[in-house]
C-alpha positions in Angstrom: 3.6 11.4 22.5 3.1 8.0 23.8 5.4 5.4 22.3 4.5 1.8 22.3 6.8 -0.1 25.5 8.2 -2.8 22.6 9.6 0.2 20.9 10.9 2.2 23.1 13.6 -0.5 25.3 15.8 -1.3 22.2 14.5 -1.2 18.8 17.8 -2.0 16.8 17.6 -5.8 16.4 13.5 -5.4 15.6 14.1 -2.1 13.5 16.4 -4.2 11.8 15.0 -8.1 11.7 11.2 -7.1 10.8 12.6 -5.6 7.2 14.8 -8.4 6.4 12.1 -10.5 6.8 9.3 -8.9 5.1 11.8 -8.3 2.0 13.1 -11.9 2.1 9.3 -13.4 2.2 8.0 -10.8 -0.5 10.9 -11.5 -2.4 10.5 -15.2 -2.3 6.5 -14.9 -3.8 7.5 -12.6 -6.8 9.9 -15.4 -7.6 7.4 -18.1 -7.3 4.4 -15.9 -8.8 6.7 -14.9 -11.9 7.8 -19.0 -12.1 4.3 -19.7 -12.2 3.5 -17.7 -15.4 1.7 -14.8 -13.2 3.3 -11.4 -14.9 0.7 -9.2 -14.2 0.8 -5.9 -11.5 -1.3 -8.4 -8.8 1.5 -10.7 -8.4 3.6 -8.5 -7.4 0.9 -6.5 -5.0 -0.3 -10.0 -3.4 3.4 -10.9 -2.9 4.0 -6.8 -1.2 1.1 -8.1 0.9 1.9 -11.4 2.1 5.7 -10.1 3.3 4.1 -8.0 5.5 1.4 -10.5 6.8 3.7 -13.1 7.1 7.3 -11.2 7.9 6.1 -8.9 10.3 5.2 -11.4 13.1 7.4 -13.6 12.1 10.4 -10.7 12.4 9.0 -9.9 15.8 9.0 -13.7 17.1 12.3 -14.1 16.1 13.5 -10.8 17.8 12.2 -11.9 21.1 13.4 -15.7 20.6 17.0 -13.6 19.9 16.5 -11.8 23.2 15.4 -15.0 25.2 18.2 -17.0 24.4 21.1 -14.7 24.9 22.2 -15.1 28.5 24.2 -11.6 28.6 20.9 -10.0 27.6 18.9 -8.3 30.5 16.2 -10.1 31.8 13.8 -6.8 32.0 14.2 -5.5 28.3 12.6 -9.1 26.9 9.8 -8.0 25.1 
């Protein structure tokens, strides 16, 4: 089974980054959605939705940017 490259140098800081993210941007919508007088199931799905669209890359960039900056960290496992 063919992994994706990304995946298969050191998926600890991504595995762990890309959830922290998604949950903390999800998070932050229900709050707003439910301070906005939204109470209804959609909030809550459109908020699931936009923590993945938005935490997702945004996990991944700052993976990389983590990688990139630390000097002790092997030049051929940026990714």
């Amino acid at each position: 089974m063919a992994t994706h490259r990304s995946l298969r140098r050191h998926p600890g800081l991504r595995w762990f980054n890309i959830p922290l993210f998604v949950a903390s941007i999800a998070g932050t919508a229900v709050i707003v959605a439910l301070a906005l007088g939204f109470y209804t199931w959609w909030a809550f799905a459109i908020s699931g939705v936009v923590g993945i669209v938005l935490g997702v890359p945004l996990g991944i960039w700052v993976t990389n940017a983590i990688k990139r900056a630390d000097s002790a960290w092997p030049p051929e496992r940026l990714g």
